[in-house]
C-alpha positions in Angstrom: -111.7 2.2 125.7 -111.8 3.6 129.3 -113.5 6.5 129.7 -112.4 9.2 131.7 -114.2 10.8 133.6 -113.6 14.6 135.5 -113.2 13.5 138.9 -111.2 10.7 138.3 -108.3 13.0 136.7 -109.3 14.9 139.3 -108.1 12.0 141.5 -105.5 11.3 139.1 -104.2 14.5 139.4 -104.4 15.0 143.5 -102.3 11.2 143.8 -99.5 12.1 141.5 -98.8 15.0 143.1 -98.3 14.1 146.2 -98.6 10.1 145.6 -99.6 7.7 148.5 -98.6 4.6 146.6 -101.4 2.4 147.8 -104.4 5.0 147.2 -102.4 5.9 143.8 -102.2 2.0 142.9 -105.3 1.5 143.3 -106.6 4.2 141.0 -104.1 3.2 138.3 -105.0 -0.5 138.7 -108.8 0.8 138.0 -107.8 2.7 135.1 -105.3 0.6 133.4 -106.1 -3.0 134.9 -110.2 -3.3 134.4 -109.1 -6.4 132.4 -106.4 -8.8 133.2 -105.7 -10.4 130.1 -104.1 -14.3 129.8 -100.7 -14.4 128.8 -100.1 -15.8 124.9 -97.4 -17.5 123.6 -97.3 -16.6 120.1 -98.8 -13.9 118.5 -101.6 -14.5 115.3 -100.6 -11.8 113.2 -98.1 -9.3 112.2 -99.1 -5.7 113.3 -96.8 -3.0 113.5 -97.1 0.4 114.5 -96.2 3.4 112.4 -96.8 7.0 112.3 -99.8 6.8 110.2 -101.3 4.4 113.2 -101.8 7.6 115.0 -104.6 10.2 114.6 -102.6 13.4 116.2 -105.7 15.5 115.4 -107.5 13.5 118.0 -104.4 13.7 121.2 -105.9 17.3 122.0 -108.8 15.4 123.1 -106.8 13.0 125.4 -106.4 13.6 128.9 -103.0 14.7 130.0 -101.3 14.4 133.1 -98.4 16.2 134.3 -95.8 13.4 135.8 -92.1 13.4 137.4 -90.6 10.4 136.9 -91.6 7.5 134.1 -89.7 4.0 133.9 -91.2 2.1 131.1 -90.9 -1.3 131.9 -90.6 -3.1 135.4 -88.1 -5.8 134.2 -85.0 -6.0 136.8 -83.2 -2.8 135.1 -86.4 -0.9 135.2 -87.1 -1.8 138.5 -83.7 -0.8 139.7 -83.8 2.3 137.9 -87.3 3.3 139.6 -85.8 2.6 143.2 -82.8 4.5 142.9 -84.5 7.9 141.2 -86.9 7.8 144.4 -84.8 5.9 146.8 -81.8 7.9 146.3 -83.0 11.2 144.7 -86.0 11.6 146.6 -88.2 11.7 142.5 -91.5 10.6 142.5 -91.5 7.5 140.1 -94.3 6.1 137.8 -93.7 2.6 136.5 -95.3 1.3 133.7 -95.6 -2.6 132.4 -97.5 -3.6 129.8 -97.7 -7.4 131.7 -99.8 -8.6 134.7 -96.8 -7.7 137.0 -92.9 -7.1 137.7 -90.4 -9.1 135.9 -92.2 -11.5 132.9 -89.5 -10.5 130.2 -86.2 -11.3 129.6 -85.7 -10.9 133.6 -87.5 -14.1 134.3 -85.7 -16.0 131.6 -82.3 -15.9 131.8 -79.4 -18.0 134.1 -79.4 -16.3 137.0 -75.9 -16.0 136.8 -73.5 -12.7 138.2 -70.7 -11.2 136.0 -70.6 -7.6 135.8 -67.5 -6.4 138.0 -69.1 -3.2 139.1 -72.4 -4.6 138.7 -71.4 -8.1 140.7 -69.8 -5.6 143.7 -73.3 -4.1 143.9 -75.7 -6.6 144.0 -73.0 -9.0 146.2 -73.6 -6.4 148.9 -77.4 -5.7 148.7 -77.4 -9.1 148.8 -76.4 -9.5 151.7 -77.9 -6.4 153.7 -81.4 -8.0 152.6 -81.1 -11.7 152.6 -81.5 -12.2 149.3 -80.9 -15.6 148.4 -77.6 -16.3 146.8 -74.2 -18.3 146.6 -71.0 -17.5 145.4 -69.8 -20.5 143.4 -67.2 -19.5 140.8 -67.4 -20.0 137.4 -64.7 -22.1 134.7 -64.4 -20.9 131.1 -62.8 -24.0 129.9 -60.7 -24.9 126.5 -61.9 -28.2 125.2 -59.0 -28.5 122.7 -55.7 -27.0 122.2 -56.7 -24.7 119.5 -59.2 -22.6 122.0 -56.0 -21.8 124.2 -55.4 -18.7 122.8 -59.0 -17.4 123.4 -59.1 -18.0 126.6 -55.6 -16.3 127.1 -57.5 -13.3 125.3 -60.1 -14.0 127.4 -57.9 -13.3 131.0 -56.5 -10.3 129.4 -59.7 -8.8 128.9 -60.7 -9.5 132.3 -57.4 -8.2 133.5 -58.3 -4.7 131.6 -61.6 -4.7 132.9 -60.8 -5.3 136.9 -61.9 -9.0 137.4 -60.1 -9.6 140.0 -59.1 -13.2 141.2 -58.9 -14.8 137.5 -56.5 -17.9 137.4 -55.1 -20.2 134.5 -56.1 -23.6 135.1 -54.4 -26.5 133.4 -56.9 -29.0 132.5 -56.2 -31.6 135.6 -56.2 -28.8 138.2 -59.8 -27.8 136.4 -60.6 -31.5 136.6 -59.6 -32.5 140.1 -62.4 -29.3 140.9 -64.9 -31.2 139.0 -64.6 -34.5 138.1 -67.5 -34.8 135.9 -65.3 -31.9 133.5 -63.4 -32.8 130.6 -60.8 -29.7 129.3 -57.7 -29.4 128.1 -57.1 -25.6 130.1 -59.5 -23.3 132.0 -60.0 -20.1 133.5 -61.1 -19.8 137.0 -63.4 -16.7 138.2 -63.8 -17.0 141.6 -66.1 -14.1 142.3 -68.9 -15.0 140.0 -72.1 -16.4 141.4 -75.7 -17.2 141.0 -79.0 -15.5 142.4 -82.6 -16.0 143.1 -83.7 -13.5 140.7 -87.8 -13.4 141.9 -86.4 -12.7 145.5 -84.0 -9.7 143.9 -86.7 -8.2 142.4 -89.0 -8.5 144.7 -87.2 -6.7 147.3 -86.0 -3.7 145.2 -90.1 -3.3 143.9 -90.8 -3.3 147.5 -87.8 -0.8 148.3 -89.2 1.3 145.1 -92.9 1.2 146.2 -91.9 2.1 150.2 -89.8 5.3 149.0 -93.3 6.5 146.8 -93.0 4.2 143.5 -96.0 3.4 141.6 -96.3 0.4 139.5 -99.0 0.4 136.7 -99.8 -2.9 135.7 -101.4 -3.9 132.4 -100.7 -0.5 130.9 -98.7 0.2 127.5 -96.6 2.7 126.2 -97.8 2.9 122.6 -95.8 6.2 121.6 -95.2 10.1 122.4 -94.3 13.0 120.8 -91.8 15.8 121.8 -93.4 18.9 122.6 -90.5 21.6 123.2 -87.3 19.5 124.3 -89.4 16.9 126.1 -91.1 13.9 125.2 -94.7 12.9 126.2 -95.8 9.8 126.3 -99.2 7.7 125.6 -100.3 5.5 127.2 -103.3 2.6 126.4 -104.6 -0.2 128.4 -102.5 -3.5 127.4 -105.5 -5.3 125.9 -106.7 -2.7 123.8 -103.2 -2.8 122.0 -103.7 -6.7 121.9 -107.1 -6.6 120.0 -106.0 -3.8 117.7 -106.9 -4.9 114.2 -103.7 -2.5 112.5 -106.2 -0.8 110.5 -107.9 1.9 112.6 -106.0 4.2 114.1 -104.4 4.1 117.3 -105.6 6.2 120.0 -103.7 6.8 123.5 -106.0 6.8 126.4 -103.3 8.8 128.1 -100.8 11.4 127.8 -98.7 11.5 130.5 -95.8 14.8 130.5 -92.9 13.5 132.6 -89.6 15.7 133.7 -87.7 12.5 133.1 -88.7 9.2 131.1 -86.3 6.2 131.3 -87.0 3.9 128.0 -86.2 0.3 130.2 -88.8 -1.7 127.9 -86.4 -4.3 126.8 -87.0 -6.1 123.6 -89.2 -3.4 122.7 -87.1 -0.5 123.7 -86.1 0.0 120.1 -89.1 -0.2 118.6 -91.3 2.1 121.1 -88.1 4.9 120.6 -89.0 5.0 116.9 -92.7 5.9 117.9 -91.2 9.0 119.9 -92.1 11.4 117.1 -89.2 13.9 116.8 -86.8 11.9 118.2 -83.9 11.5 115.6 -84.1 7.8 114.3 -80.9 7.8 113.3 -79.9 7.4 117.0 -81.8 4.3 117.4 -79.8 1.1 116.8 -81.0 -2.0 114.3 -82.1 -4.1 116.8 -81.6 -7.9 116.3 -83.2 -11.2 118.7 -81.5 -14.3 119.6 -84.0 -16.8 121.3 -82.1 -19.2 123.5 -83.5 -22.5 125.1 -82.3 -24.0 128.5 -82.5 -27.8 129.3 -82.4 -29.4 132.1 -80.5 -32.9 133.3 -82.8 -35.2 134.9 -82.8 -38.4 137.1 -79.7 -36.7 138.8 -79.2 -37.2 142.8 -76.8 -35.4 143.5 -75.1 -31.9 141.8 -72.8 -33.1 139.0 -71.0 -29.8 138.8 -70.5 -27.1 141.6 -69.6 -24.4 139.7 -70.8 -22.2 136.4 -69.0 -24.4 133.5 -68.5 -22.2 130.0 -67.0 -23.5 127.0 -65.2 -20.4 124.5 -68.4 -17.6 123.3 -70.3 -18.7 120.2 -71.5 -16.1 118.3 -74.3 -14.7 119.3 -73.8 -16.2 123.1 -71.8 -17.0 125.5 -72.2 -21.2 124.3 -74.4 -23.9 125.9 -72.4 -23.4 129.2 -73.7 -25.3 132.6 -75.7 -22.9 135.3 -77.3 -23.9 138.9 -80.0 -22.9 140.4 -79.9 -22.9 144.2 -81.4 -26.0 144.9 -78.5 -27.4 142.9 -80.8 -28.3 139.7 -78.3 -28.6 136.5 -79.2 -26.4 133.3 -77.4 -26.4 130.1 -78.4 -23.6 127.8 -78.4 -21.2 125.8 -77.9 -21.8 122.5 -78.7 -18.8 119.6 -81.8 -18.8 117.4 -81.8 -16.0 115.8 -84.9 -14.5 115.1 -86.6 -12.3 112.6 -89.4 -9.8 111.6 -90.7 -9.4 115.4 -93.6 -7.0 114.9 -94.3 -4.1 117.1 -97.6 -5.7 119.1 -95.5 -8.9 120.4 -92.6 -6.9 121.3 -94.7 -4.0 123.3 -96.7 -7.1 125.2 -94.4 -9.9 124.9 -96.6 -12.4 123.0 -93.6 -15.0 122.1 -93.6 -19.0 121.9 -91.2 -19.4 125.0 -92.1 -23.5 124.5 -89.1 -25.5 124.3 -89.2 -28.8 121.5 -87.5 -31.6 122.9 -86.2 -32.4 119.5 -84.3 -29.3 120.1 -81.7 -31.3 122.6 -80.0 -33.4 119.7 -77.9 -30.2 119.3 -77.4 -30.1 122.9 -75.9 -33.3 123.3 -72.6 -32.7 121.3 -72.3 -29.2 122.4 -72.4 -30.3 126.2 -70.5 -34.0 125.8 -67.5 -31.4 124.7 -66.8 -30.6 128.1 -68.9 -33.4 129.6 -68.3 -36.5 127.8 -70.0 -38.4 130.3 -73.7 -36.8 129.5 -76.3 -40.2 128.9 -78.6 -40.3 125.6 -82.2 -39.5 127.1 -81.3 -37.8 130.1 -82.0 -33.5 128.8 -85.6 -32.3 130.0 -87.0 -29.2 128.0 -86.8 -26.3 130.6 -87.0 -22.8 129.2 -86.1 -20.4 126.6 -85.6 -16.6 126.9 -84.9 -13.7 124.4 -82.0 -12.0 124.0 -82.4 -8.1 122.9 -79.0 -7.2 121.5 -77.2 -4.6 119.0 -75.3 -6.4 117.2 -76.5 -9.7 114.5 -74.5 -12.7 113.7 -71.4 -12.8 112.2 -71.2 -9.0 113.8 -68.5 -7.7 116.7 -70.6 -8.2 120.0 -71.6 -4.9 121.1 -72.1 -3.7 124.4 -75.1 -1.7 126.6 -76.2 1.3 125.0 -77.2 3.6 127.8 -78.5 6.3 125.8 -78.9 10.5 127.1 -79.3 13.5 126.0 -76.2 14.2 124.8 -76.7 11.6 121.8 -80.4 12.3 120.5 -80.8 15.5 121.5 -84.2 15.4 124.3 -84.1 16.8 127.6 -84.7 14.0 130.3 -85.1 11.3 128.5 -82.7 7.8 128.8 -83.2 4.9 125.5 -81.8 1.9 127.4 -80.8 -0.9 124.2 -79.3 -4.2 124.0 -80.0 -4.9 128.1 -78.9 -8.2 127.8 -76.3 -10.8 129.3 -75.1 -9.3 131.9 -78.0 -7.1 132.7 -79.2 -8.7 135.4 -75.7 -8.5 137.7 -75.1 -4.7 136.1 -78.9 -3.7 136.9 -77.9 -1.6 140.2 -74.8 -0.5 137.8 -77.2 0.8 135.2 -79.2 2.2 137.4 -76.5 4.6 139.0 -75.3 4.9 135.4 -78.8 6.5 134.3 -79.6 8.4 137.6 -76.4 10.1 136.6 -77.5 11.0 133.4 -80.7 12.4 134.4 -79.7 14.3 137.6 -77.4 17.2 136.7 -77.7 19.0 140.1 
């Protein structure tokens, strides 16, 4: 346990006042960051966190600190959130990660690839204003057989509804004369959509975050809070404490932080931490559900076989094992949908998952892909990387969409539950943002 001692709070208390983000890192970093522990893959045991984890007789001990602004989380979403509230409404922000650093969730692991129309608009221009590496290439839903026609008429006249603009039927020689290496029947074209180097994108808005009085707190958890009148507070532990906790003694917050606003951005634990909010209504909080998805890569190839995004018709669960580029041109075929159950509460707050990929895994690749690309050579899939899809909705279920959650649902004064941030998260993060900035500044 850290100990804390008078004139640290002191300290403490001086910097997030009137924070100077470097001084104010530093002290967090000391506090939170003493120990910098190795990232795990899998985790050894089940431990999950319920009320009778917590001692409350003990919090009056705790230290408490009186914040503005918390984002729980520096994924992309969190990160975006954090540099609008203090980039845009002038709030001082404190971020807090239970990993090493920015961006080791779900952000990292995904396929880079823009959709969101509002979201797309957004990130298109900041793009561009900070030379953030990016290319529009366009994307082709394609209809491998006759019978997937329909979808993919369904498919333009949701786009339609929703403002895509630029969408185009394709008959299947037009889609081929585009890309030779493509095999389909019909397509639909989407000009606009894109890819991004996602590190860079992050990057710049931590940098834009931290420059307008941002603090990021590394290695640092959000175990729980309570609400005390119509607020929540929070506690907080250092990250490896939570990682060696044995589930039987109870859990003691190093911390108690009491924010004006609280943004829940924690990703694929942002269900599980809200139903350690004590006296926030759990009937608010959605079942959450994981898909795990692996990506693999083609090797031995020269030159790019495809120069745009290739999709084949949604899967449940996903959008299919569709084709995404990376800048450099690389070829990736993935996702496909694992779903996965009984995450516990420890690997989801720290993100101890097996992200390793089994080559075995590509002999249901093969006749996915050879759908669309019949041309695809035994032997020639690389294991590249897998990634984990928070969502609302399980199989066989009606894909739902984000739940941006405020105060007008469960009830608490300044607090936002962001669940299911997945596909397209990345493209609608700026979106989001704006979207929860909204919801926590009424004036």
């Amino acid at each position: 346990m850290v100990k804390f001692k008078e004139n640290t709070m002191k300290s403490i208390t001086r910097i997030l006042t009137k924070p100077n983000p470097l001084i104010a890192n530093s002290l967090l970093q000391n506090l939170f960051s003493r120990s910098h522990p190795k990232h795990s893959s899998s985790s050894t045991s089940i431990r999950s966190i319920s009320s009778s984890a917590y001692n409350y007789t003990q919090l009056e001990s705790v230290p408490k600190e009186s914040v503005d602004c918390v984002v729980i989380g520096a994924g992309v979403v969190g990160i975006a959130v954090a540099r609008e509230l203090s980039l845009k409404h002038g709030r001082e922000v404190l971020v807090v990660e239970s990993g090493p650093t920015f961006g080791t969730g779900t952000s990292s692991r995904n396929s880079e690839a823009l959709f969101c129309v509002r979201g797309r608009k957004l990130l298109y221009r900041y793009c561009k204003e900070h030379e953030i590496p990016h290319e529009q290439v366009g994307k082709l839903i394609v209809a491998t057989r006759s019978s997937e026609i329909p979808k993919l008429d369904a498919l333009l006249n949701r786009g339609i509804e929703n403002g895509v603009d630029g969408l185009r039927l394709m008959e299947g020689y037009e889609a081929m004369k585009l890309e030779p290496e493509l095999h389909c029947v019909k397509a639909l074209l989407s000009p606009a959509s894109g890819i991004i180097d996602t590190h860079s994108l992050m990057l710049s808005l931590v940098g834009e975050a931290e420059s307008h009085g941002t603090t990021f707190s590394y290695n640092a958890s959000v175990i729980g809070g309570h609400r005390e009148g119509n607020k929540i507070q929070l506690h907080i532990s250092e990250s490896s404490a939570l990682k060696s906790w044995d589930a039987s003694s109870p859990l003691h917050p190093e911390l108690i932080l009491n924010p004006k606003l609280v943004v829940n951005s924690a990703g694929l634990s942002a269900p599980s931490l809200a139903r350690q909010f004590c006296g926030l209504d759990s009937g608010v909080i959605p079942t959450p559900y994981y898909a795990r998805g692996c990506y693999f890569t083609l090797s031995n190839v020269k030159t790019p076989l495809f120069h745009h995004l290739i999709y084949p018709m949604p899967e449940d669960g996903g959008l299919g094992v569709h084709v995404t580029l990376d800048l450099n041109g690389q070829v990736k075929f993935g996702p496909d949908v694992e779903w996965i159950d009984c995450i516990d509460d420890i690997s989801s707050f720290l993100n101890l998952f097996d992200y390793s990929v089994c080559k075995d895994r590509s002999k249901q690749f093969y006749p996915e892909i050879r759908k669309y690309y019949p041309n695809l050579k035994d032997g020639s899939l690389e294991p590249g990387y897998s990634g984990i899809r928070p969502k609302v909705s399980g199989p066989k279920q009606v894909p739902a969409d984000f739940l941006v959650q405020g105060e007008d649902i469960h009830g608490i004064t300044g607090l936002v539950n962001l669940f299911g941030i997945e596909s397209p998260g990345l493209t609608a993060s700026m979106a989001i943002a704006e979207d929860v900035a909204a919801k926590l500044i009424t004036n």
